[in-house]
N, C-alpha and C positions, 0 to 999 in steps of 0.2 A: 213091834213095828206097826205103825198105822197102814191102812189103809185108805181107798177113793170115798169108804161109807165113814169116815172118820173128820169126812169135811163137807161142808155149804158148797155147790153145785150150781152157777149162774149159768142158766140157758137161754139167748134172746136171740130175736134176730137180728138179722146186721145189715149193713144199707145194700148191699149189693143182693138181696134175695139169699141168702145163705143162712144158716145160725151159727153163733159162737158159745163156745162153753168153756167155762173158765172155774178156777176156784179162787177167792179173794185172797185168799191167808199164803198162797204161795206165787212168787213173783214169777212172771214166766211160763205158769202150767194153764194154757188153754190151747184151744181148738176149733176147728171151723168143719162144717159140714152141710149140703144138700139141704137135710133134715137134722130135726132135736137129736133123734135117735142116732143119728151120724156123725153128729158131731160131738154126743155123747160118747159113743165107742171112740172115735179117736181121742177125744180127752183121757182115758183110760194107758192108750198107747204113752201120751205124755206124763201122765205120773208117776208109769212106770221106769221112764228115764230118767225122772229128775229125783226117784227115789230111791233111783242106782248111785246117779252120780253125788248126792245127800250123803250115801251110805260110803261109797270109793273115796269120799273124803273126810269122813268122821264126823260127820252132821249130823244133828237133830234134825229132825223135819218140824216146821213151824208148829204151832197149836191153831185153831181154827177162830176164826173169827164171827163174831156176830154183826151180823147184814140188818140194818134196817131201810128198809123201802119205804119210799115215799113219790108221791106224783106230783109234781109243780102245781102251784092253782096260778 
């Protein structure tokens, strides 16, 4: 069974003063918080659900994808 350390981890902020974390490779699994570290623990809460509901339905859980970053010029 995978795990949270099993995947790419997006941490930013968001327009309202908040941050969102998110993982690219699963549709749906992100989170919002105060801070990184807040919004990191909740992100945790949600993988844990969609890795329930993955499993209650005889799902694979995605494989992880590769993120590249880049900055507009």
């Amino acid at each position: 069974m995978k795990s949270l350390q099993d995947y790419t981890t997006v941490i930013r902020p968001d327009d309202n003063g908040t941050y969102v974390a998110y993982i690219p490779a699963i549709s749906g699994c992100h989170a919002w918080g105060k801070t990184p570290d807040e919004a990191r623990l909740e992100l945790n809460y949600v993988f844990e659900m969609i890795q329930e509901e993955y499993t209650e339905k005889g799902l694979v859980m995605p494989d992880d994808i590769e993120l590249v970053i880049a900055n507009a010029s």
